[in-house]
Backbone as CSV, one residue per row, in Angstrom:
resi,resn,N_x,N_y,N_z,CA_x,CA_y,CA_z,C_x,C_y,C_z
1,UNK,29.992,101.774,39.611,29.469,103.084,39.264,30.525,104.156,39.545
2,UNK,30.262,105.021,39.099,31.333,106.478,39.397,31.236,106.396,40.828
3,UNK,30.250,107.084,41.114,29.924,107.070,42.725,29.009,105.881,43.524
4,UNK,29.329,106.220,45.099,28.636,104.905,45.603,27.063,106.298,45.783
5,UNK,26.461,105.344,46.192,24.497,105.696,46.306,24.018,105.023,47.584
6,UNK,23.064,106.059,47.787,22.838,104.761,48.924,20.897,105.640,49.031
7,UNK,19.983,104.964,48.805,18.682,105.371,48.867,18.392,106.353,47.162
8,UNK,18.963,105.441,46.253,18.936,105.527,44.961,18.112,105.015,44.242
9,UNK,17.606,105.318,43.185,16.866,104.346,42.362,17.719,104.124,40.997
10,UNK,16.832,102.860,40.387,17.762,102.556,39.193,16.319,101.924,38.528
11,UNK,16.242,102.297,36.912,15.289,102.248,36.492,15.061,101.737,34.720
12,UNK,14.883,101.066,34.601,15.122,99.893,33.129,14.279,101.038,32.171
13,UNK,15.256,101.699,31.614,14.920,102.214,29.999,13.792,101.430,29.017
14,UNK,12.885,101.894,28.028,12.933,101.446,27.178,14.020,100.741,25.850
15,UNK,14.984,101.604,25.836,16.422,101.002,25.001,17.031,100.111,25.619
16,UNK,16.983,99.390,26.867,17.277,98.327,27.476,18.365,98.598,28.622
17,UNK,18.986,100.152,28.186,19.690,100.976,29.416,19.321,101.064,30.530
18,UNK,19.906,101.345,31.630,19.324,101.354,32.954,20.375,103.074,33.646
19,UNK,18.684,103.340,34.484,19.243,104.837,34.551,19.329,104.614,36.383
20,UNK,20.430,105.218,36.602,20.919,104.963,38.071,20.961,106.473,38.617
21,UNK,20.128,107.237,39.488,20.087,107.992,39.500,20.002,108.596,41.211
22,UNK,20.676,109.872,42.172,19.874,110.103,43.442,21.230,109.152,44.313
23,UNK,20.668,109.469,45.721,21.343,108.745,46.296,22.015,109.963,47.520
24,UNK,21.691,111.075,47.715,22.188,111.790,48.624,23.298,112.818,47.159
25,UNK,22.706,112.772,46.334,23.728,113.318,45.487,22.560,113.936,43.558
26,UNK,23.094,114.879,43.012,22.481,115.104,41.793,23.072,114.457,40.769
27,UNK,24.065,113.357,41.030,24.432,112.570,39.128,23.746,111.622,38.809
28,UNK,23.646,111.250,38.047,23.053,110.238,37.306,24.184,109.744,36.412
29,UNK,23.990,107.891,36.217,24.702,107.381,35.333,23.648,106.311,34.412
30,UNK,24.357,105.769,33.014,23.338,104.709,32.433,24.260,103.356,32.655
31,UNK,23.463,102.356,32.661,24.100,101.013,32.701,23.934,100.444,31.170
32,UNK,24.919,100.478,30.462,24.461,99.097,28.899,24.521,97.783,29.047
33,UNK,23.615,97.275,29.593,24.381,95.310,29.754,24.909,95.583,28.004
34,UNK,24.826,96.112,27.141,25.648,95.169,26.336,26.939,95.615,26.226
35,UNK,27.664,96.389,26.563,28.727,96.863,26.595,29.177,96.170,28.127
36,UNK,28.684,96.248,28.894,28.467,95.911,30.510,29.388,96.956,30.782
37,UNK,29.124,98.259,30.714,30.269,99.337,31.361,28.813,100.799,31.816
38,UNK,28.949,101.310,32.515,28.725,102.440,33.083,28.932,103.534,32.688
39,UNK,28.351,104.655,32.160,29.043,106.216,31.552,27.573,106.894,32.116
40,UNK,28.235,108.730,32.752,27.831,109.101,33.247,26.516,110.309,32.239
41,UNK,25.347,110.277,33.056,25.056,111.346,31.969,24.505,112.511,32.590
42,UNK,23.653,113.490,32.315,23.013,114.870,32.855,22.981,115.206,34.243
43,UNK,23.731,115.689,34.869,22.955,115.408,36.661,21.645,115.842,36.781
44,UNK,20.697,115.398,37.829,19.537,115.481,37.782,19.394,117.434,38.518
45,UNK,18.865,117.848,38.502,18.190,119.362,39.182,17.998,119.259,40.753
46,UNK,18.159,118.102,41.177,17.596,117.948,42.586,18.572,117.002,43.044
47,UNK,19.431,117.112,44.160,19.082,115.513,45.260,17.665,114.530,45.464
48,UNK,18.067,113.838,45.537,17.552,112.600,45.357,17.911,111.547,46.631
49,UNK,16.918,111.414,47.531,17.039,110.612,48.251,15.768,109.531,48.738
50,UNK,15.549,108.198,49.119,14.382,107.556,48.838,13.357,108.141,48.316
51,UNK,13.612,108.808,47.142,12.749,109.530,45.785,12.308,108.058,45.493
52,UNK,11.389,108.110,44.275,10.400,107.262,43.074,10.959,107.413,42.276
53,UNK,11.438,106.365,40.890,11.485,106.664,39.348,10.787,105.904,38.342
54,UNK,10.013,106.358,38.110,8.989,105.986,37.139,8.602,106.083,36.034
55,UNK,9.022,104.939,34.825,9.226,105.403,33.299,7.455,105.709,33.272
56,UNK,7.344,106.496,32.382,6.412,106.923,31.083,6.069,106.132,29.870
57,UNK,4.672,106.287,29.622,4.762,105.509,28.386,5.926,106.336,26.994
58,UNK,6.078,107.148,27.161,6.827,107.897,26.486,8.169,107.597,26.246
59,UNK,8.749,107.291,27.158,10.060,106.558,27.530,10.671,107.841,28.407
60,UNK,10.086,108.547,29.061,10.522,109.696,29.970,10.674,108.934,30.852
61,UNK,11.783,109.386,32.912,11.335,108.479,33.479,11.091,109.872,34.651
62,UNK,10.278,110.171,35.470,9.591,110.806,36.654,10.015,110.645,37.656
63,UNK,10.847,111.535,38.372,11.740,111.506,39.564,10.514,112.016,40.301
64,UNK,10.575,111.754,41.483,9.330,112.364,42.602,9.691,112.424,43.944
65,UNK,9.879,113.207,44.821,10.331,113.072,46.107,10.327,114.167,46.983
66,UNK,11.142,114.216,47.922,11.308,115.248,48.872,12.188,116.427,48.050
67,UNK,13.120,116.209,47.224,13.495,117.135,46.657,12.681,118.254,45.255
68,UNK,12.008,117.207,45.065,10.887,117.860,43.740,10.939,116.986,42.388
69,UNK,9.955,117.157,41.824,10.141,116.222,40.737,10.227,116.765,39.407
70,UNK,10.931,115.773,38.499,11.848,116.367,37.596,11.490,114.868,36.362
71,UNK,12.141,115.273,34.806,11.880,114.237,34.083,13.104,113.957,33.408
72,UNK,13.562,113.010,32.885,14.708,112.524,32.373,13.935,111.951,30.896
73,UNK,15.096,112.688,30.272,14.680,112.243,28.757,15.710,111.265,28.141
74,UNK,15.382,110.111,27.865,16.959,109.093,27.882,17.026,109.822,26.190
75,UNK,16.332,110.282,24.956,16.500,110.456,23.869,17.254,111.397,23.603
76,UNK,17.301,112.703,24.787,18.392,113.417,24.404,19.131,114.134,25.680
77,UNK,18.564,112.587,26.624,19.575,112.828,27.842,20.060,114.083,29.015
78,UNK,18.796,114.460,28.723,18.388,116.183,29.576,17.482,115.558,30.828
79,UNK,17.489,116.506,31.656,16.284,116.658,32.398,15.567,118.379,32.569
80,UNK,13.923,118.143,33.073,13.218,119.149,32.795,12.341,119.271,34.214
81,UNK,12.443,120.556,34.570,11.372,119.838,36.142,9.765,120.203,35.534
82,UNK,8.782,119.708,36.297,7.764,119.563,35.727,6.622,119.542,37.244
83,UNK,5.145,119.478,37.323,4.718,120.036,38.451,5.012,119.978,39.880
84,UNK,5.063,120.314,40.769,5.221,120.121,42.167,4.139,119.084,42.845
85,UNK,4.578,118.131,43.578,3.824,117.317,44.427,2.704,117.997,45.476
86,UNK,1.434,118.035,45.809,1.233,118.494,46.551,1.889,118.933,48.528
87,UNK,2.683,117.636,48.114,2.903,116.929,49.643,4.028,116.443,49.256
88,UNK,5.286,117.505,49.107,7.117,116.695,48.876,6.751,115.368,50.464
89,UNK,7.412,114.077,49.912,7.456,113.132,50.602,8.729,112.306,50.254
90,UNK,9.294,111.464,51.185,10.059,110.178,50.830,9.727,108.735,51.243
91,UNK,10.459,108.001,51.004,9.525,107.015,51.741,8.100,106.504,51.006
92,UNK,7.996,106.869,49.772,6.673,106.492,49.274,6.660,105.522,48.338
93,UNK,5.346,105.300,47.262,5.617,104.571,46.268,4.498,105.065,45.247
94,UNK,5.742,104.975,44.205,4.591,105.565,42.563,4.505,104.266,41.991
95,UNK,3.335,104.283,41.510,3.113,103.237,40.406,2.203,103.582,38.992
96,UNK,2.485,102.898,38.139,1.968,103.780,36.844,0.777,103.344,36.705
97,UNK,-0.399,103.560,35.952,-1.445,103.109,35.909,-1.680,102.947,34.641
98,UNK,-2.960,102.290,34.430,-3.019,101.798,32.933,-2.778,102.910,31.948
99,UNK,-3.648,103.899,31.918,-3.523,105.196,31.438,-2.916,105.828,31.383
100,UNK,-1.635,105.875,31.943,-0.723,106.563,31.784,-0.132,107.294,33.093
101,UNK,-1.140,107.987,33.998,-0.937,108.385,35.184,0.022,107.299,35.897
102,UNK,0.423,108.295,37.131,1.130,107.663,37.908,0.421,108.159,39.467
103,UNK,0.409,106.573,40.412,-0.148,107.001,41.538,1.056,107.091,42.413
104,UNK,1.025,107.576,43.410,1.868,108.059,44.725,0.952,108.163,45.996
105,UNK,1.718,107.158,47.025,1.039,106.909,47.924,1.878,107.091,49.098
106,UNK,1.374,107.577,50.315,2.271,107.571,51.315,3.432,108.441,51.906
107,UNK,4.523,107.742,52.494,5.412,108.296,52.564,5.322,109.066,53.650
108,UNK,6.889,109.840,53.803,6.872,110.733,55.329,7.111,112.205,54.515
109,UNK,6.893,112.929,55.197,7.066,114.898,54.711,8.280,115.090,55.309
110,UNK,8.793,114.550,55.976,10.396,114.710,55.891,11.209,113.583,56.765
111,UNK,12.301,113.674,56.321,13.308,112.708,56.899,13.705,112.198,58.115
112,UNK,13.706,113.210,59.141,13.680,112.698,60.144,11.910,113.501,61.319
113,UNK,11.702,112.624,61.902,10.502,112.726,62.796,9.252,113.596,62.059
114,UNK,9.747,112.786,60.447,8.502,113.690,59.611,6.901,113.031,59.914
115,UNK,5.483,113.479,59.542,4.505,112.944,59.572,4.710,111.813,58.422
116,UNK,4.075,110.734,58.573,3.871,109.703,57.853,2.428,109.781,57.468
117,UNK,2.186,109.701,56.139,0.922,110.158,55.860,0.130,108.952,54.872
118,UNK,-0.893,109.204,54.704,-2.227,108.448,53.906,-2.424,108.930,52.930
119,UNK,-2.006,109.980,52.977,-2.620,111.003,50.964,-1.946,110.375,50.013
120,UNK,-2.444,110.277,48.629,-1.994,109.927,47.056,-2.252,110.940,46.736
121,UNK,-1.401,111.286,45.433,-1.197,111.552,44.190,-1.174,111.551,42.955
122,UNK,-1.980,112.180,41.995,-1.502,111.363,40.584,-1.034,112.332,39.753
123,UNK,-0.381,112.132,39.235,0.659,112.476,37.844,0.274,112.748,36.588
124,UNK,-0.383,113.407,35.891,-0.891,113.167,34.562,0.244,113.942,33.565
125,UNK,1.189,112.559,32.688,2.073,113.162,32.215,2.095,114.352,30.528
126,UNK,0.512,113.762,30.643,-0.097,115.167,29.303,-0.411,116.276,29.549
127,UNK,0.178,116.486,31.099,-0.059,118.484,31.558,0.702,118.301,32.432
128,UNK,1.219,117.115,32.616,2.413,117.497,33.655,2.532,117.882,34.998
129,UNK,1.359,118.086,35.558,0.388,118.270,36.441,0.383,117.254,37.717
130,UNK,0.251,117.548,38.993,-0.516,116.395,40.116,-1.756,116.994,40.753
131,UNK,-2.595,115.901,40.915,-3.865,116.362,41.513,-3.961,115.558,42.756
132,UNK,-4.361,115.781,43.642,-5.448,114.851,44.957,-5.752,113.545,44.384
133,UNK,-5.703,112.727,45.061,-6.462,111.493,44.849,-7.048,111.038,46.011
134,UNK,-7.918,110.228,46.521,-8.277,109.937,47.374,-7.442,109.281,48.676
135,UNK,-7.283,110.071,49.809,-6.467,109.216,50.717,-6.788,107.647,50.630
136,UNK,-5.276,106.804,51.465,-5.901,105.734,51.616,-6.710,105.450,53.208
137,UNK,-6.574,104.829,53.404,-7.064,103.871,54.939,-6.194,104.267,56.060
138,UNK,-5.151,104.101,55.677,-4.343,103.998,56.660,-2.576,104.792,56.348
139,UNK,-2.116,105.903,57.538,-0.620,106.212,56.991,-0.435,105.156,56.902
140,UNK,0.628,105.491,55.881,1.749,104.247,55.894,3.594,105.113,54.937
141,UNK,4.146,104.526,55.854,5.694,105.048,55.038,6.806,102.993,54.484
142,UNK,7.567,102.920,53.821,8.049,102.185,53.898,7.115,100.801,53.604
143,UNK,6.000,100.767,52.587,4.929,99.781,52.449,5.883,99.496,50.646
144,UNK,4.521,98.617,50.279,4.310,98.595,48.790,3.592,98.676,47.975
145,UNK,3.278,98.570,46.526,2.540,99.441,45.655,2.589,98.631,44.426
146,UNK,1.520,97.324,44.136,2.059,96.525,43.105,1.000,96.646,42.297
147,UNK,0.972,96.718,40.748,0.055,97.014,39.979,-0.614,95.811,40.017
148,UNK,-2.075,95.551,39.731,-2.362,94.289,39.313,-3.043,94.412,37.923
149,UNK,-2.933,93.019,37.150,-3.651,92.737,35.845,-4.976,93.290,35.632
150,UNK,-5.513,93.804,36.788,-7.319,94.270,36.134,-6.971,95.688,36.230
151,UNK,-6.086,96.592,36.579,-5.736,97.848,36.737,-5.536,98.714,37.943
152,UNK,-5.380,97.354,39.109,-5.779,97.824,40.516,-4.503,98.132,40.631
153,UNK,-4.259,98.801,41.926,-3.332,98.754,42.664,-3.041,97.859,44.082
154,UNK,-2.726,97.456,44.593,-2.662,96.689,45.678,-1.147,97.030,46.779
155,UNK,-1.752,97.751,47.983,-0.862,98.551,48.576,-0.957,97.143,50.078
156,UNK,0.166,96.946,50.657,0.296,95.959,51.683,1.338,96.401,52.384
157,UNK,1.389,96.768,53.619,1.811,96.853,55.020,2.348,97.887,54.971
158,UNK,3.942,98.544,55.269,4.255,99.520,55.791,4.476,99.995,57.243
159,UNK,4.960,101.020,57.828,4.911,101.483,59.392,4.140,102.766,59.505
160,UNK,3.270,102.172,60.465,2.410,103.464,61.373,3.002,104.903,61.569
161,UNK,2.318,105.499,61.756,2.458,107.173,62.537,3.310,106.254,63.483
162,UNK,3.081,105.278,64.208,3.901,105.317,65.895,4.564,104.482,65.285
163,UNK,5.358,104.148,64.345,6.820,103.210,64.055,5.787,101.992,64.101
164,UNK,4.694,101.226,64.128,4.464,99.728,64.545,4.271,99.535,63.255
165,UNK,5.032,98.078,62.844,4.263,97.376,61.160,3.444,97.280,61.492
166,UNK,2.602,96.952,59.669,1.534,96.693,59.504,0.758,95.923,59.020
167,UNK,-0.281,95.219,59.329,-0.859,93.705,58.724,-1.567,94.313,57.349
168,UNK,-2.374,95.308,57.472,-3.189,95.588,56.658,-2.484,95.978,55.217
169,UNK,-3.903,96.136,54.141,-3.460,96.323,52.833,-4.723,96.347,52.279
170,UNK,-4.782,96.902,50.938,-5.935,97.963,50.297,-5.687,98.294,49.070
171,UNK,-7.163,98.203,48.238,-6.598,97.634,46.266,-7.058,99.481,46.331
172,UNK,-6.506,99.802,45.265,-6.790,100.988,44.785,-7.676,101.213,43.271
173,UNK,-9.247,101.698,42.985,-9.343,101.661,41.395,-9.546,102.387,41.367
174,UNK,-8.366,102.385,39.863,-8.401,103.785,39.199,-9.526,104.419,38.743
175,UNK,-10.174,103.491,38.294,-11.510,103.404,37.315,-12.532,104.592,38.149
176,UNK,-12.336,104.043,39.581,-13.477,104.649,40.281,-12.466,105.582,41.290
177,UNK,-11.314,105.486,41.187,-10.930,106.705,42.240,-10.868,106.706,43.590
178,UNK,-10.889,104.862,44.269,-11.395,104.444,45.725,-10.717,103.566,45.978
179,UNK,-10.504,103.552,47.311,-9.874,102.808,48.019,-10.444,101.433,48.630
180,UNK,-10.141,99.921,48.662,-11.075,99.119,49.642,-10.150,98.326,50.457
181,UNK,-10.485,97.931,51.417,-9.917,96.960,52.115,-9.795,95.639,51.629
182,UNK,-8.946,95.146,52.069,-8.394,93.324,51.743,-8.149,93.171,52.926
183,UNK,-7.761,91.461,53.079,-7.450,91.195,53.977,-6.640,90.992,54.578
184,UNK,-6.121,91.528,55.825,-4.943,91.680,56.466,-3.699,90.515,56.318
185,UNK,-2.429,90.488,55.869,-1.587,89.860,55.732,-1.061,89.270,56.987
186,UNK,-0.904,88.190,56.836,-0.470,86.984,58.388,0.305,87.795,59.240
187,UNK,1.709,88.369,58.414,2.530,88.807,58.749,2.645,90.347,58.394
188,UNK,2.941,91.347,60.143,3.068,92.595,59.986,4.859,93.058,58.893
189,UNK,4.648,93.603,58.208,5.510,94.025,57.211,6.042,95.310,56.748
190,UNK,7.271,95.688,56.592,7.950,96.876,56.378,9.092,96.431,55.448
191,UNK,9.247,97.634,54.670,10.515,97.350,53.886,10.895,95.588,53.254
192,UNK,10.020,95.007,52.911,9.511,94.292,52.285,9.247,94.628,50.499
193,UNK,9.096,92.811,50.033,8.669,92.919,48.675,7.227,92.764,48.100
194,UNK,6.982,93.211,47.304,5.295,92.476,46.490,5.145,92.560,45.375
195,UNK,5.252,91.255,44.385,6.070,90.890,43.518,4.690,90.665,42.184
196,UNK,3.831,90.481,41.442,2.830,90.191,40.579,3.103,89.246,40.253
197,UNK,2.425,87.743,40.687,2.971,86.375,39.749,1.651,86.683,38.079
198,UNK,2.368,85.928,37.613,0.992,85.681,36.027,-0.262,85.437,36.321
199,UNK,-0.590,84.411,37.345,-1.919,84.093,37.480,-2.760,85.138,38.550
200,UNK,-2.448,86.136,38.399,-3.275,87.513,39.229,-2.808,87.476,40.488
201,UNK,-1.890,86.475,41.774,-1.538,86.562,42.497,-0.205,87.732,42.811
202,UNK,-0.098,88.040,43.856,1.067,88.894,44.416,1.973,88.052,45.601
203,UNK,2.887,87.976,45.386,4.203,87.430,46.307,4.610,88.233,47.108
204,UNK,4.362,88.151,48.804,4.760,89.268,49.430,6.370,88.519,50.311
205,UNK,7.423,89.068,50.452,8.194,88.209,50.810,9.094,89.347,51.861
206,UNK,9.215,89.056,53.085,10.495,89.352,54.041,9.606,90.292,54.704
207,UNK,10.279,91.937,54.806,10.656,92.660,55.736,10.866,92.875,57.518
208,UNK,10.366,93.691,57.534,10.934,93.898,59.096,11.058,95.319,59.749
209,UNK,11.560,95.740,60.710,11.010,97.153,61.466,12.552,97.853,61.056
210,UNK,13.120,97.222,60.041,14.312,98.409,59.360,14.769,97.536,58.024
211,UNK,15.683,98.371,57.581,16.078,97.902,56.411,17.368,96.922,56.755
212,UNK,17.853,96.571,58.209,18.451,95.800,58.502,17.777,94.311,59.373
213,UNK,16.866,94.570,59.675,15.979,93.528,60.564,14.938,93.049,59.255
214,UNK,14.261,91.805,59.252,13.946,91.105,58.300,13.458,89.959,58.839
215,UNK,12.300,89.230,58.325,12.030,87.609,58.513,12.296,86.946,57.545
216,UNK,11.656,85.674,57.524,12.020,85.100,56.407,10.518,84.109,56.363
217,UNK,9.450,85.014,56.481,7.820,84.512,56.070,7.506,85.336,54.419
218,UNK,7.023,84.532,53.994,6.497,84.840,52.446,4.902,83.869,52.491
219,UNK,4.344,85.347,51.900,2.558,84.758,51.657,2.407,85.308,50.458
220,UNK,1.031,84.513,49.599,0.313,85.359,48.568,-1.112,85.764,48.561
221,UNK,-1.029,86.802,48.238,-2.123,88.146,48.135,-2.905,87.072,46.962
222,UNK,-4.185,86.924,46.963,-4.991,86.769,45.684,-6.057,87.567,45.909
223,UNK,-6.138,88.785,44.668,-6.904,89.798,44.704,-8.437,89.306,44.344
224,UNK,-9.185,90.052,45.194,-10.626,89.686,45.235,-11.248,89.787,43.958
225,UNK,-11.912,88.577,43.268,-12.544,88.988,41.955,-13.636,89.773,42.029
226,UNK,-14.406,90.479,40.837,-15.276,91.503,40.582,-16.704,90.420,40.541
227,UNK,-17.760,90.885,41.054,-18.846,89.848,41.602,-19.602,89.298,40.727
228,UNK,-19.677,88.161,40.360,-19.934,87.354,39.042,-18.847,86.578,38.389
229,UNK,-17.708,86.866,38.624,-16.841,86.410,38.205,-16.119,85.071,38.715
């Protein structure tokens, strides 16, 4: 890349480009696997640091973070800022929802000895807008946020207000706007993966109490079916 990054995101285009963006810094670059070369494009309006990037059905992609959120247009390679978060955070996780919205969960209000919080967010990219969503259960900063096949969300572990991982985890529906409990994962988890296999399961694999400490336990999540089913 032009520059090194470090708490960057990088985010798969619809055109098959990849947008590398953030990182303690405002540039942005695209990746072409088919060229396999790097060229730089728009800098973003904000720093960018463990920010969210989240394509659109549109092919926009939604920067979100402690710095403010902003949209990248890969079609004519601009960016535009667009509503304010209720709650600037880092440390969080957006995920898109069937509809189009995007949820945001978590995260800390600032970087160092910030609150680690429980509130969501959603995104509605046809006003451009964020509203309240229902807290979850539990703060959490440094968790995950994996869509599932019926439209849920499925949020698993993360670190406490007091730094301790966490076993717990909690489906989110959109449908109804609520939060429920699941059942606590074997293993307490941070900075960790959670992966969607095909058959409705989730792959949760590693973390640890930093982004340098780590296990090497992997379990799967199978989300609770709807009653009758």
């Amino acid at each position: 890349m032009a520059l090194g990054r470090l708490l960057h995101t990088a985010t798969l285009l619809a055109d098959g480009r990849v947008l590398a963006t953030g990182g303690y810094n405002h540039s942005a670059e695209l990746y072409d696997p088919v060229t396999g070369t790097w060229s730089r494009t728009a800098d973003a309006l904000h720093t960018h640091r463990a920010a969210t990037a989240t394509p659109l059905p549109d092919g926009r992609v939604l920067i979100a973070g402690l710095g403010g959120s902003e949209l990248y247009d890969s079609a004519s390679a601009t960016w535009a800022p667009t509503g304010h978060l209720g709650t600037p955070r880092l440390y969080h996780t957006a995920t898109p929802l069937p509809d189009g919205r995007v949820l945001v969960t978590g995260g800390a209000d600032s970087e160092y000895g910030g609150t680690v919080l429980s509130t969501a967010e959603l995104y509605d990219p046809a006003t451009g807008t964020w509203t309240p969503a229902t807290p979850m259960a539990s703060a959490r900063r440094d968790h995950t946020a994996t869509p599932l096949g019926n439209g849920k969300v499925l949020v698993t572990g993360g670190t406490h207000a007091s730094g301790l991982l966490q076993h717990s985890a909690e489906v989110y529906d959109a449908a109804t706007g609520t939060w429920s409990p699941v059942g606590n994962m074997a293993v307490a988890r941070a900075f960790h993966s959670a992966t969607p296999l095909l058959d409705g399961r989730v792959l949760v694999v590693g973390g640890g109490e930093s982004e340098q400490a780590g296990n090497t336990f992997a379990e799967l999540s199978t989300p609770p079916r709807a009653p009758g089913r």
